[in-house]
C-alpha positions as CSV (number, residue, x, y, z in Angstrom):
1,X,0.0,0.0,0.0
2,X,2.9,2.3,1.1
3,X,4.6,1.8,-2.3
4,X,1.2,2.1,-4.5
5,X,0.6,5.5,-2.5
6,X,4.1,6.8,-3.6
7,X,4.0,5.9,-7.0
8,X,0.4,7.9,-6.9
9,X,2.1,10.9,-6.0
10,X,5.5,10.8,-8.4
11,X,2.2,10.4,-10.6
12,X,0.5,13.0,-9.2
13,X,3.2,15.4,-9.6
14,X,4.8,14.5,-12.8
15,X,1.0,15.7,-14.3
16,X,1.3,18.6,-12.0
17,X,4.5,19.6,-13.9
18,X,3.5,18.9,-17.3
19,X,0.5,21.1,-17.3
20,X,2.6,24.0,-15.6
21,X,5.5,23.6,-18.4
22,X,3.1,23.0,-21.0
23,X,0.9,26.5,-19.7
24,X,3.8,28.2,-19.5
25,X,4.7,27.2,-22.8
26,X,1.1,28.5,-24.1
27,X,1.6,31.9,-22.1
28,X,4.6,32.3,-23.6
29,X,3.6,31.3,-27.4
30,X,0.8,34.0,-26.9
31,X,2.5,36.9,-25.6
32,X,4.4,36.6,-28.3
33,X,1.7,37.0,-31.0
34,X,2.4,40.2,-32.5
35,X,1.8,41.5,-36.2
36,X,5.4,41.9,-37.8
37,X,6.2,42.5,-41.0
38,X,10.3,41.8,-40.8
39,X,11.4,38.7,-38.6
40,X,14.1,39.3,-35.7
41,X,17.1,39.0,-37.7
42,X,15.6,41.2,-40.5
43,X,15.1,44.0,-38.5
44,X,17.4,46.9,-37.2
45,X,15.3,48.1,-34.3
46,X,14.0,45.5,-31.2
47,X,11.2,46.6,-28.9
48,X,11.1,44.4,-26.2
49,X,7.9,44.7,-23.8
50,X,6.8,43.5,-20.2
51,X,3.1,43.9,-19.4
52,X,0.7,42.4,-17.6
53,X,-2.4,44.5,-19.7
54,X,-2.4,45.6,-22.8
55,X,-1.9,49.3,-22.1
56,X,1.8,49.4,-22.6
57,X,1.3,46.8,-25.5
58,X,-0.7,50.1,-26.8
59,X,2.4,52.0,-26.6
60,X,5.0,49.6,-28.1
61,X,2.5,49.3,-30.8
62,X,2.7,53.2,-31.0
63,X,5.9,53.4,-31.9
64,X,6.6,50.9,-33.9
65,X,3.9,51.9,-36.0
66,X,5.9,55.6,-36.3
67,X,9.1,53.9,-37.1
68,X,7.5,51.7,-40.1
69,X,5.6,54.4,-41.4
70,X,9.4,55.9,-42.6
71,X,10.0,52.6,-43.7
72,X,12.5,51.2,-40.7
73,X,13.0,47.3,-39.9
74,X,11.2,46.9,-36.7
75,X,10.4,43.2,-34.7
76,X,8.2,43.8,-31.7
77,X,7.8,41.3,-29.1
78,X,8.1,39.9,-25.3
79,X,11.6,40.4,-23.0
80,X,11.0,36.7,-22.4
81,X,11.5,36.1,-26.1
82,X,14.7,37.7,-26.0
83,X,16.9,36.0,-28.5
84,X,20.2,36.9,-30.7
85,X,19.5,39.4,-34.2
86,X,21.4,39.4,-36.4
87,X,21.2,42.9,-37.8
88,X,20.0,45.0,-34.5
89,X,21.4,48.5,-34.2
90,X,19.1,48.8,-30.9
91,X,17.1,47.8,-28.3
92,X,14.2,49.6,-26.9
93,X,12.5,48.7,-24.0
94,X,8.5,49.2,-22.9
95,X,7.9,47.9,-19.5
96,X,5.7,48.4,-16.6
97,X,5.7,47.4,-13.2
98,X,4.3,44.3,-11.3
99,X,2.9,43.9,-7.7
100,X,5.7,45.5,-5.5
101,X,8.3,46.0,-8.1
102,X,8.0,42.9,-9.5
103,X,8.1,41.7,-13.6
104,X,5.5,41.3,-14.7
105,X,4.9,37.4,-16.7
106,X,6.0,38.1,-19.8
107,X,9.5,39.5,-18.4
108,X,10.2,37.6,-15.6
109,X,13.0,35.5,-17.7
110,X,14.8,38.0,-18.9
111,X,17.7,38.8,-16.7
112,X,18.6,34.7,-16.6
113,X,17.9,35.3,-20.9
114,X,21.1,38.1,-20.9
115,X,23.2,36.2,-18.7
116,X,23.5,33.0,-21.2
117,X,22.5,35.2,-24.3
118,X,25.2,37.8,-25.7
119,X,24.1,39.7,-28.8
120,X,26.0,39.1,-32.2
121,X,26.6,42.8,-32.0
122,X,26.8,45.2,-29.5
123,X,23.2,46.9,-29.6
124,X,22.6,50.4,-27.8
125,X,19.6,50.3,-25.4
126,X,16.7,53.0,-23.9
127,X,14.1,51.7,-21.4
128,X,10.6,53.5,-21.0
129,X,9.2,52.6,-17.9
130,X,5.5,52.8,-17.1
131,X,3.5,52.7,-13.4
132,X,1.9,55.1,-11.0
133,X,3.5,57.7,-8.5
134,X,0.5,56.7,-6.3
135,X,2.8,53.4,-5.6
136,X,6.4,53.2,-3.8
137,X,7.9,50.7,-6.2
138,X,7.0,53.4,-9.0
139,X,8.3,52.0,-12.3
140,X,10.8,49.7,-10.2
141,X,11.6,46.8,-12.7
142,X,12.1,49.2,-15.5
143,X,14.8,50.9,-13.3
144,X,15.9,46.7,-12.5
145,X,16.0,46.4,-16.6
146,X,18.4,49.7,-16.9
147,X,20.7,48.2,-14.0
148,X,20.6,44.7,-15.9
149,X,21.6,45.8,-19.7
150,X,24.3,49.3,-17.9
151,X,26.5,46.4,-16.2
152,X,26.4,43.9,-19.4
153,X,29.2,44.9,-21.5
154,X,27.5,44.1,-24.8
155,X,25.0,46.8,-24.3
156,X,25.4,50.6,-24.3
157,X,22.9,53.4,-22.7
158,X,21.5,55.3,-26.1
159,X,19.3,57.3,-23.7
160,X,18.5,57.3,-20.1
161,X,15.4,55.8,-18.5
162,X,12.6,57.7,-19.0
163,X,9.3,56.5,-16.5
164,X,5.8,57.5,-17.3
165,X,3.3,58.2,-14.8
166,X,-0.3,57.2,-15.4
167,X,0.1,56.6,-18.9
168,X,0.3,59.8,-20.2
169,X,0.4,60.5,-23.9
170,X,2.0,63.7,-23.3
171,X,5.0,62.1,-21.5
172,X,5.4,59.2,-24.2
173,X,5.4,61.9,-27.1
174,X,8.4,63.8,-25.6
175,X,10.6,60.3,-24.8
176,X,9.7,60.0,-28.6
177,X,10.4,63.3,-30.1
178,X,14.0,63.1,-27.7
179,X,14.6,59.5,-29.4
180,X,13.8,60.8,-32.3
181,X,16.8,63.9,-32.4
182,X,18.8,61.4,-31.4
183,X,18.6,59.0,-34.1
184,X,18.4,62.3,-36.6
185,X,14.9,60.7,-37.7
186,X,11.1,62.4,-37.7
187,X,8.7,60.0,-36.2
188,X,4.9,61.6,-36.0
189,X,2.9,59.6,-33.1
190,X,-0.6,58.1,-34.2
191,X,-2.7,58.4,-31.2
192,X,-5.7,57.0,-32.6
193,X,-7.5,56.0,-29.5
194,X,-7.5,59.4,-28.2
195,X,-10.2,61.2,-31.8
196,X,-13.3,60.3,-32.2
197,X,-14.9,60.6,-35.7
198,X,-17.6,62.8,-36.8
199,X,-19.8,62.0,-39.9
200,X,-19.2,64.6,-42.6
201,X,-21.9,67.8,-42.2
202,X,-22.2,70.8,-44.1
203,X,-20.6,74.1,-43.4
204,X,-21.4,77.6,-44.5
205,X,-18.3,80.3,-45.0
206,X,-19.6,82.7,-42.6
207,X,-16.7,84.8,-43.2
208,X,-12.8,85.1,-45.0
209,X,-10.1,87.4,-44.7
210,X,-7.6,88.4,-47.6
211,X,-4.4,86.3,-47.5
212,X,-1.5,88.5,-45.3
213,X,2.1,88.6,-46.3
214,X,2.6,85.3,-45.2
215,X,-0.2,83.6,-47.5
216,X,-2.5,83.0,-44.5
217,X,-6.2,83.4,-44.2
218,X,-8.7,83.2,-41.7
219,X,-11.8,81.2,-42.0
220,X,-15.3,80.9,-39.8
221,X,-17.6,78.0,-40.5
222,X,-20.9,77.3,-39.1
223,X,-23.2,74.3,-39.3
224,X,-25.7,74.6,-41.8
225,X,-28.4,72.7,-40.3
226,X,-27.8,70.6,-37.4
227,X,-25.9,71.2,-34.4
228,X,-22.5,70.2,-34.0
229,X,-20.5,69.9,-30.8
230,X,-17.1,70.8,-30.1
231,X,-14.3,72.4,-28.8
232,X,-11.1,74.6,-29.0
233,X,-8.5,72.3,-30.2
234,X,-10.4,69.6,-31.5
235,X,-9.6,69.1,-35.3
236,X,-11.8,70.1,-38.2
237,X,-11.3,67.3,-41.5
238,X,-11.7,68.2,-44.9
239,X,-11.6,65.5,-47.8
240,X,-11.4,66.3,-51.3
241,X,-12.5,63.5,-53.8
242,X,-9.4,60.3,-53.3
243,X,-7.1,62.7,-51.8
244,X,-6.1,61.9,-48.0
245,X,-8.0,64.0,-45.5
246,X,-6.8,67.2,-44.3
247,X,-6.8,68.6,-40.2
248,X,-6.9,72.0,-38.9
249,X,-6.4,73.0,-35.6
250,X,-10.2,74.9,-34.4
251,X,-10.7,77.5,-32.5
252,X,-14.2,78.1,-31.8
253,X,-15.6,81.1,-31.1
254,X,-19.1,82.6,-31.3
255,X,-20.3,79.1,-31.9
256,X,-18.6,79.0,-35.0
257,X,-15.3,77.5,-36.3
258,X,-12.3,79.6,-36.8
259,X,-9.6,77.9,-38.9
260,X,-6.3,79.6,-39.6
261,X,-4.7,78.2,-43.1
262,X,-1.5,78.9,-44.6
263,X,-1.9,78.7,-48.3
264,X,1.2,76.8,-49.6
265,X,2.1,76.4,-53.7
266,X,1.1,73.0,-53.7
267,X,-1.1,72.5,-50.8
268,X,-4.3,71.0,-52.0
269,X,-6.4,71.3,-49.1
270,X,-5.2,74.7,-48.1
271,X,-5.6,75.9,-51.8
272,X,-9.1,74.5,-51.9
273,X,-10.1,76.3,-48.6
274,X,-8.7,79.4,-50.1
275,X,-10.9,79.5,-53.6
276,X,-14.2,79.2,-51.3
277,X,-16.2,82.5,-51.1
278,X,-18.6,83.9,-48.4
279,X,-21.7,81.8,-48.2
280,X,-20.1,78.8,-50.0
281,X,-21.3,75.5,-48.3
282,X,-18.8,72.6,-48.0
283,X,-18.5,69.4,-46.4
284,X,-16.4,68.3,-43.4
285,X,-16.1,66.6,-40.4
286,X,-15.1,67.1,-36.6
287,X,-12.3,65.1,-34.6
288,X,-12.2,65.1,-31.4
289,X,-8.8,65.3,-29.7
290,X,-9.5,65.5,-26.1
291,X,-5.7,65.5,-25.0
292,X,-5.8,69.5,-26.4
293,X,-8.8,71.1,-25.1
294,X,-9.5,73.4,-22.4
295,X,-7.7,72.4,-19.1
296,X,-10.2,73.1,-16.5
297,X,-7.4,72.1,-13.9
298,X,-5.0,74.8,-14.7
299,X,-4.4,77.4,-12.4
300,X,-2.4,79.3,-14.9
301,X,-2.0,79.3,-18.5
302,X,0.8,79.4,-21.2
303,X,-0.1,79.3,-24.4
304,X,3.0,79.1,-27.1
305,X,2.2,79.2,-30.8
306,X,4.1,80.2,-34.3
307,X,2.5,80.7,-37.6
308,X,-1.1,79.3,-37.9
309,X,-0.7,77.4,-34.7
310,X,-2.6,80.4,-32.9
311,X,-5.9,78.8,-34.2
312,X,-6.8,76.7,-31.1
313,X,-5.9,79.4,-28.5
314,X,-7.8,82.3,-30.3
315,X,-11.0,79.9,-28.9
316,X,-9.5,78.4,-26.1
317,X,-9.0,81.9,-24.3
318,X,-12.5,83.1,-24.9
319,X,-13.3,79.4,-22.7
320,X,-11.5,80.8,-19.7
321,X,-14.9,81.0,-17.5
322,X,-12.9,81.4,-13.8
323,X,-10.8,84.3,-15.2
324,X,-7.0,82.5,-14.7
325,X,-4.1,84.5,-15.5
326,X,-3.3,83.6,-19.7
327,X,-0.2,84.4,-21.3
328,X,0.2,84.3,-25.0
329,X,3.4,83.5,-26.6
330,X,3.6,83.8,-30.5
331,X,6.4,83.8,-33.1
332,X,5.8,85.2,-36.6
333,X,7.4,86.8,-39.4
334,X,6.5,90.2,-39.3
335,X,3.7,93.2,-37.4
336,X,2.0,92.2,-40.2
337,X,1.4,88.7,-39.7
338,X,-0.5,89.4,-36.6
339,X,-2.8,91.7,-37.7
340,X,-5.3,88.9,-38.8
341,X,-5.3,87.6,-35.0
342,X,-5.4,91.5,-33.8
343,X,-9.3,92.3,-32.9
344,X,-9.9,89.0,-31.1
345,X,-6.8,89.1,-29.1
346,X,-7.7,92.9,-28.4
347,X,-11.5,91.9,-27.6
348,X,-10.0,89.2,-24.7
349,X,-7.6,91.7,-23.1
350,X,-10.1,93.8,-22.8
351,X,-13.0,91.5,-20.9
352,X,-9.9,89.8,-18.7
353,X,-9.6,86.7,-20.3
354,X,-6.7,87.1,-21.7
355,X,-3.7,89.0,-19.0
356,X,-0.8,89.3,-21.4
357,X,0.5,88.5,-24.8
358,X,4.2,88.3,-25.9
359,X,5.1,88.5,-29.6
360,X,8.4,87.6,-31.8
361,X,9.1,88.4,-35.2
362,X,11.8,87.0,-37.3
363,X,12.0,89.1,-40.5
364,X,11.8,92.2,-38.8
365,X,14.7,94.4,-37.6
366,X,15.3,93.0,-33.8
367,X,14.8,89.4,-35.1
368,X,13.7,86.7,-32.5
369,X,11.6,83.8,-33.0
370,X,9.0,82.9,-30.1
371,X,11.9,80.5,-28.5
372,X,13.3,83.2,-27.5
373,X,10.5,84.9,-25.6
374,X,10.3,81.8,-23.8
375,X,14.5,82.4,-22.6
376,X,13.1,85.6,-21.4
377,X,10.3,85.2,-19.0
378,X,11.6,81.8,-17.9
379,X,10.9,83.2,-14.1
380,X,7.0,83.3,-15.3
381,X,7.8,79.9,-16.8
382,X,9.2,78.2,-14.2
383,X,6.5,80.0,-11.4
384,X,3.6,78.5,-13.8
385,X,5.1,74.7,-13.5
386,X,6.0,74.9,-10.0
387,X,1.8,76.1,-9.4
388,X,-0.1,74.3,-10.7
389,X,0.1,75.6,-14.2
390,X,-0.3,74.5,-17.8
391,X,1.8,74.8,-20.7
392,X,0.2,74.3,-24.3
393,X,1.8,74.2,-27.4
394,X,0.8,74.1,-31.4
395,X,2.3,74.5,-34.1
396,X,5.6,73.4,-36.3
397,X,7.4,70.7,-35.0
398,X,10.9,72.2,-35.3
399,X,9.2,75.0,-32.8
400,X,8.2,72.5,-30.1
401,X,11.3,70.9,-30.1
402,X,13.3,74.0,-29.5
403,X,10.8,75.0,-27.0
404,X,10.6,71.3,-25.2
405,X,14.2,71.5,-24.7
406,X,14.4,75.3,-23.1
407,X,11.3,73.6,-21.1
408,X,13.7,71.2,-19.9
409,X,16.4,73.6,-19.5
410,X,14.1,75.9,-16.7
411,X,12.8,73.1,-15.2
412,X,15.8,71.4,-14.5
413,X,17.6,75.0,-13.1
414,X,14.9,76.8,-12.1
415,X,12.8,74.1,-10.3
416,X,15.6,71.2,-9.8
417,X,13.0,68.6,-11.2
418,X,13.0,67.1,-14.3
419,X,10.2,68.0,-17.3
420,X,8.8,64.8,-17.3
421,X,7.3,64.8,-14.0
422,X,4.9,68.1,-15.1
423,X,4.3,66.0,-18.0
424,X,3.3,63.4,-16.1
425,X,0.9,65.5,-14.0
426,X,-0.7,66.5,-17.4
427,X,0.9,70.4,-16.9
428,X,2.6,70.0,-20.3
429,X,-0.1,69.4,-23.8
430,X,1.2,69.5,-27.2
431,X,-0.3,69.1,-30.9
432,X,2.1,69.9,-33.3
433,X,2.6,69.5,-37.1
């Protein structure tokens, strides 16, 4: 009997084992289910993830999707699939944070996978950590996967770790724009979750101005028939027969929406916009982009533009119902380029919504470009940031990056923190172009 109940239990627990190694071996199979179009050993750039939901998944996804869209080599997949590739240049890693500081299940291999693994070549890293300031062990294993690939000679540090708080979209488009200079590549974030889709309604040209010096016009739309809701910010789509749709930036005022459109020699959208008339009807839709509206929050608010990037803002400051100090920053070319944006700028200084507004132009004899402005009220700056304040920005790309980095700059020396944690606490919003 003795022997018949030990042979039971090897029995027992041989099945016990199988079924663990064979779930395992499903767990892992799955998490490693991802849509790619270049195997490991094709591809230049690995992401590497570790999630136990699918919100960081979301991310990874992100920007892979931005490096593919300018045609780049790109496998995505699990840190528990780590493996040898053969033609890796780098290795970027999206992980969050399990339990109390913890990997989470589709990572927990991967520090015994880089001991006995050594890449073909040596492959520069970065590591984007995601968790919550709410817990200690904020973004712990991300900080364990930095530790793990600094001390292993085969890797190098391409950037430093970079954590986001409560999955902020704001946060992961500035780790992407500062990967981005560094690799000398433009990568445009997709956030598709984040606009909703409008059906297409018909619009009447309430009103147009000339074109200034710079070939930019002013246009206000309103609804035909039915009512249409939306906000400062959100993005108003035109589509013209095949042709891919065009955005604009709204600001909405009176009701209506107030586009600002720079006509350029071979812009079709732009030119189209610019042949309608008063009264002309035409078809469009609106997106919502909730990450650039209004931020009821704010207990102060910076507002930095350049060129047609004013649009929003000429809206958003008529929405300031519990009268918060706003400060307007703008870089254009010349007076003259202003004087489009002049009587509804004038109209909220005067009723208090608006407190001050700082101009730079960069054709004109004392040259400076709205960077600059920044440099010199970076006491105002820092003072917003440290209460409770809220930065927005629209407009070119090449602007916000100049901009992000003098950001940094003030932050850092004024305020000894780094930018990241005001993006992470939703004080920094961006939509530029």
């Amino acid at each position: 009997m003795i022997e018949l109940s030990i042979l039971f239990t090897i029995i027992i627990v041989l099945i016990i084992f199988i079924y663990k190694y064979n779930s395992k071996k499903s767990n892992d199979k799955k998490t490693d289910v991802f849509e790619n179009q270049y195997t490991k050993d094709e591809s230049e750039f690995i992401i590497l993830l570790g999630s136990e939901t699918s919100s960081t998944i979301g991310f990874a996804s992100l920007f892979k999707e931005a490096l593919t869209s300018i045609n780049k080599k790109v496998f995505l997949s699990t840190l528990n699939t780590y493996s040898t590739y053969e033609k890796a240049k780098q290795l970027i890693v999206f992980t969050a944070t399990y339990g109390a500081g913890e990997a989470p299940s589709n990572a927990n291999n991967f520090e015994n996978l880089i001991k006995k693994i050594s890449p073909k070549n040596n492959l520069n890293f970065s590591v984007l950590g995601f968790g919550s300031l709410a817990y200690p062990d904020y973004c712990q294993f991300a900080i364990d996967v930095e530790n793990m690939l600094d001390k292993n000679r085969s890797f190098s540090k391409y950037l430093d770790l970079y954590k986001i708080n409560s999955q902020s979209m704001e946060a992961f488009k500035d780790w992407v724009n500062l990967w981005s200079l560094k690799n000398n590549l433009f990568l445009k974030v997709k956030t598709k979750k984040r606009i909703t889709i409008k059906k297409n309604k018909n619009f009447i040209i309430e009103s147009k101005t000339k074109s200034n010096v710079d070939n930019t016009f002013m246009l206000v739309l309103k609804a035909e028939k039915q009512r249409v809701r939306f906000k400062s910010g959100d993005l108003f789509a035109v589509k013209l027969d095949e042709q891919e749709e065009r955005l604009y930036s709204i600001g909405k005022v009176n009701k209506n929406v107030v586009l600002s459109i720079k006509v350029h020699e071979n812009g079709i959208g732009s030119n189209y916009l610019d042949s309608l008339k008063v009264n002309d009807v035409i078809k469009g839709s609106i997106k919502k982009n909730f990450d650039f509206n209004f931020p009821t929050y704010a207990k102060k608010l910076i507002l930095i533009a350049n060129g047609t990037g004013i649009a929003p803002f000429l809206g958003l400051i008529g929405e300031n119902k519990k009268m918060i100090d706003i400060h307007l920053f703008w870089g254009g070319r010349t007076e003259e380029s202003f004087k489009i944006y002049n009587d509804l700028i004038e109209e909220n200084l005067k009723n208090n919504k608006l407190k001050e507004v700082h101009l730079a132009y960069s054709k004109q004899s004392n040259s400076e470009y709205v960077q600059d402005l920044i440099i010199k009220n970076e006491k105002l700056i820092a003072e917003s940031l440290k209460n409770e304040g809220v930065i927005m920005i629209c407009g070119s790309v090449n602007m916000q990056r100049e901009v992000i980095d003098i950001l940094a700059e003030i932050s850092s020396d004024k305020l000894k923190t780094p930018l990241s944690e005001y993006e992470n606490m939703e004080q920094i919003k961006m939509d530029c172009y």
